[in-house]
C-alpha positions in Angstrom: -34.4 -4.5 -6.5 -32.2 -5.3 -9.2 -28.1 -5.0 -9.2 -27.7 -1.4 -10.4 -30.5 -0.1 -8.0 -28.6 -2.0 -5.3 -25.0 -0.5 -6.2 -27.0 2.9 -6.0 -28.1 2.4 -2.6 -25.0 0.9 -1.1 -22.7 3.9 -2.8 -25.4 6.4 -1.0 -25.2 5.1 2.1 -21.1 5.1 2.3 -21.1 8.5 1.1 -23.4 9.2 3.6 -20.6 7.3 6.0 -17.7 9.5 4.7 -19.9 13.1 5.1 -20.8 12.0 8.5 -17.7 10.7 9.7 -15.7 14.2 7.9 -18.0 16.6 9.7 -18.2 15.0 13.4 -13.7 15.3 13.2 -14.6 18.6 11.8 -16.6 19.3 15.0 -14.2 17.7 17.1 -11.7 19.8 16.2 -13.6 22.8 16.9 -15.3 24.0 13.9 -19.0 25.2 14.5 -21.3 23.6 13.0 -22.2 25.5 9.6 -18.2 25.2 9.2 -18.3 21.2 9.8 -20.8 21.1 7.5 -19.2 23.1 4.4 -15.6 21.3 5.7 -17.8 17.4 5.3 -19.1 18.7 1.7 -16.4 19.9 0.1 -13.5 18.5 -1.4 -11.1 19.7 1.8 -8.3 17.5 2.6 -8.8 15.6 5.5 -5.2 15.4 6.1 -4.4 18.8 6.5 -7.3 19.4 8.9 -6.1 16.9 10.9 -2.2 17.9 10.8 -3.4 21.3 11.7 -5.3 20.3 14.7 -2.2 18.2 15.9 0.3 21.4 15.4 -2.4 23.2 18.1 -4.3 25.4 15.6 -6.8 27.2 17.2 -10.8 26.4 15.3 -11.0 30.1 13.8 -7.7 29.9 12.2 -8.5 26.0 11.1 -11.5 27.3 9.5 -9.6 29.7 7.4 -6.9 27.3 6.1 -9.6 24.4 5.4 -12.1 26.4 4.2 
């Protein structure tokens, strides 16, 4: 492979990393798994998922405000 396919599959694979390491806290802190999965896709802030899980926020509410 040359350079550019290289930088290709290295900047897959730690996307890959960040949508896999997004949706299994999104699991974690309760969201069922189709909700994980739209949370790890979309442009969510992390940050505010995890604020809200260390205030107590119950998973259905959490869904809602990081959805």
């Amino acid at each position: 492979m040359g350079k550019a396919e290289d930088l290709v599959v290295e900047g897959w694979a730690e996307q890959d990393e960040v949508l896999r390491r997004r949706y299994e806290e999104a699991l974690a802190a309760g969201l069922r798994d189709v909700d994980a999965h739209t949370f790890a896709t979309s442009g969510s802030d992390i940050g505010e998922l995890r604020r809200a899980v260390k205030k107590g926020c119950p998973p259905k509410l959490l869904a809602r405000i990081v959805l």
